[in-house]
Structures are given as C-alpha cells and as structure tokens.
C-alpha positions as a Markdown table, in Angstrom:
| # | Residue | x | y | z |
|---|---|---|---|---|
| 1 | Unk | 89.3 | -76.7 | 121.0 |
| 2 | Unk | 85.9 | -75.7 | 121.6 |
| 3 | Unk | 84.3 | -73.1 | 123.5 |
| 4 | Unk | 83.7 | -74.9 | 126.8 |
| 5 | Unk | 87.3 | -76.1 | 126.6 |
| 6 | Unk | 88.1 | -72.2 | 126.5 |
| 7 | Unk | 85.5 | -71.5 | 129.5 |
| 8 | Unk | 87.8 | -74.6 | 131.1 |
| 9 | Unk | 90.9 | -73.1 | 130.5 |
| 10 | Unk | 90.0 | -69.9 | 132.1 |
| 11 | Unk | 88.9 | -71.5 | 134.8 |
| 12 | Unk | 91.8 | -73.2 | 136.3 |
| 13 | Unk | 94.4 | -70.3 | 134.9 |
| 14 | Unk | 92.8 | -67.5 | 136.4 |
| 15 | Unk | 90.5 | -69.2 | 139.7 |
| 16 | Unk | 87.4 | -67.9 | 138.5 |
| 17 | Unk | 84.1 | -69.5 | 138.8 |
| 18 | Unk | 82.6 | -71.4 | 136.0 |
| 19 | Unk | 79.6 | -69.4 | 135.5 |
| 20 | Unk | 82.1 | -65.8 | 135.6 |
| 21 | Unk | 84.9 | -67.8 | 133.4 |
| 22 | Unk | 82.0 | -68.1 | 131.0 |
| 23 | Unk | 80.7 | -64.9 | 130.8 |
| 24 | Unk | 84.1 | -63.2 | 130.2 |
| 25 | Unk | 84.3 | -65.4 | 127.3 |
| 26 | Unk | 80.9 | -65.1 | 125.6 |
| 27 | Unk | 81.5 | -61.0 | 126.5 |
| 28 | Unk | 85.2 | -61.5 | 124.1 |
| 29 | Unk | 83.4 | -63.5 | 121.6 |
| 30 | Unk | 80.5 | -60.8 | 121.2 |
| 31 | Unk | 82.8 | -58.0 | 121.5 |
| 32 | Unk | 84.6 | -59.2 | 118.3 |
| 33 | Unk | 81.2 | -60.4 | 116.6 |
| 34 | Unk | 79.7 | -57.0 | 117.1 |
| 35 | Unk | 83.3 | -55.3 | 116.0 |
| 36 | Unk | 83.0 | -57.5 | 112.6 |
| 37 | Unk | 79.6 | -56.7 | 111.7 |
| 38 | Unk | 80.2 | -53.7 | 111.9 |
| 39 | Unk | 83.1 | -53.9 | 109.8 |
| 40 | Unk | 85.7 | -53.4 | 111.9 |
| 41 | Unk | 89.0 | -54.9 | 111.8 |
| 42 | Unk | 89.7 | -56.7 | 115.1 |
| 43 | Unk | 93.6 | -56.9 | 115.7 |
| 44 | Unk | 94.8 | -59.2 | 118.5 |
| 45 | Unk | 98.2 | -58.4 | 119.4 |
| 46 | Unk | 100.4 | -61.0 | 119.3 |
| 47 | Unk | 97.6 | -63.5 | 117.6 |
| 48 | Unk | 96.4 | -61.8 | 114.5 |
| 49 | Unk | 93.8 | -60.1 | 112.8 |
| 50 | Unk | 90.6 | -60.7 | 111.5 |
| 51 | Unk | 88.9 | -58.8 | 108.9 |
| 52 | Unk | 85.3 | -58.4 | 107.2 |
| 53 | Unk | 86.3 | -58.0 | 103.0 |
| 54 | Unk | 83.4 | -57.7 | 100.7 |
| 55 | Unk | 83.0 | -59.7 | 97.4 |
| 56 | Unk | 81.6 | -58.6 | 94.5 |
| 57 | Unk | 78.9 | -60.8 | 92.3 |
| 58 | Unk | 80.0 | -62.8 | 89.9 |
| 59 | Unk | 78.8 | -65.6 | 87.9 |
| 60 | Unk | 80.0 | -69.0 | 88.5 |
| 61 | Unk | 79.0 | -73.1 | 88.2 |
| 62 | Unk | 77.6 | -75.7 | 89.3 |
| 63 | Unk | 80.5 | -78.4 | 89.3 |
| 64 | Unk | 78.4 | -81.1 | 89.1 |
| 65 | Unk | 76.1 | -80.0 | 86.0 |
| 66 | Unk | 78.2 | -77.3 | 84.7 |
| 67 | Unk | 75.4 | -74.8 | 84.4 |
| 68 | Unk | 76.3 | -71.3 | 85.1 |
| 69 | Unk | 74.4 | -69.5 | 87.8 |
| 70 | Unk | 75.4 | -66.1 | 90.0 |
| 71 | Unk | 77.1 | -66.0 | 92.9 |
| 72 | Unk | 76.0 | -62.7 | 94.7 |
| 73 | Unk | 78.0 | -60.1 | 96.7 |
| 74 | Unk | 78.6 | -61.1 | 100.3 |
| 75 | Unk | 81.0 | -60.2 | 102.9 |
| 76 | Unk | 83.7 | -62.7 | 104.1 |
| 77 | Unk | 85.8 | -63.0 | 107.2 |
| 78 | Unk | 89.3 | -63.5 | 106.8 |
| 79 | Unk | 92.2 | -64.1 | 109.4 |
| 80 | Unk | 95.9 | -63.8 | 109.1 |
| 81 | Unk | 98.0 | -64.6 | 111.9 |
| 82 | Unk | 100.9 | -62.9 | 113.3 |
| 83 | Unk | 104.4 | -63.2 | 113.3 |
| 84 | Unk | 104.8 | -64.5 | 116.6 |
| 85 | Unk | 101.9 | -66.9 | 116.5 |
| 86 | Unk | 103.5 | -68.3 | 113.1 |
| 87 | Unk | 106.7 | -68.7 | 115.0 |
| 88 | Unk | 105.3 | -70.0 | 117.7 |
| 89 | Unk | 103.5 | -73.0 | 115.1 |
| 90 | Unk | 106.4 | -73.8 | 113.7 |
C-alpha cells in the first residue's frame, strides 16, 4: 500500500475530497515525522508504537573484503505492533 492508496481510502470511507483526503494524510504523516525527530515515541492505539533508539559506534566489516571499518552512532526507528494488530494478522 502506498501513500496515494491511503489518500484513496480516505476518500471513499469518509466522502472527502481528494485534495482535503490528502492533506489530512500528509498532516498525520508529518505529525509523526516531526514527533520522531524529535525523539518522541509515537504510540498508536490499537496499531503500535514506533520509537527513535540510538546506536552507539562500533566497528564492523566489509563482507565482501573483510576489512574492518566503523560504523558510527546513528539513531534508528523501530516499530512493534500491538496486541490487537498481531491478532488481527494472524
């Protein structure tokens, strides 16, 4: 699913127009972009929760030549989903 399919699905659930179907979605989508950088977490209830973790540095290798180089500290978003999504998956 992409993001037009989401603009789509809005659309014909709720009647809105296209062009105000789209900006309530690109207005979610920077709400929880802005929440993340900021290093919030961002729990949806009943969907999950995403969460900004930071990494330390740390040396690692190339797999393909085996030389060792570092790996610098970065942030990384993780997701874990929630109990009735998982039920609703399987």
């Amino acid at each position: 699913m992409t993001k037009i399919d989401i603009i789509q699905n809005v659309y014909e659930k709720l009647g809105f127009p296209k062009k105000d179907s789209a900006d309530i979605v690109e207005a979610v989508f920077d709400i929880i972009k802005d929440s993340l950088s900021q290093g919030e977490m961002v729990k949806i209830s009943g969907f999950g929760n995403f969460v900004v973790k930071e990494k330390r540095a740390r040396r690692g290798r190339n797999p393909q030549t085996g030389q060792e180089i570092s790996i610098t500290a970065r942030r990384v978003l993780t997701f874990k989903s929630s109990q009735v999504l998982r039920k609703a998956l399987n």
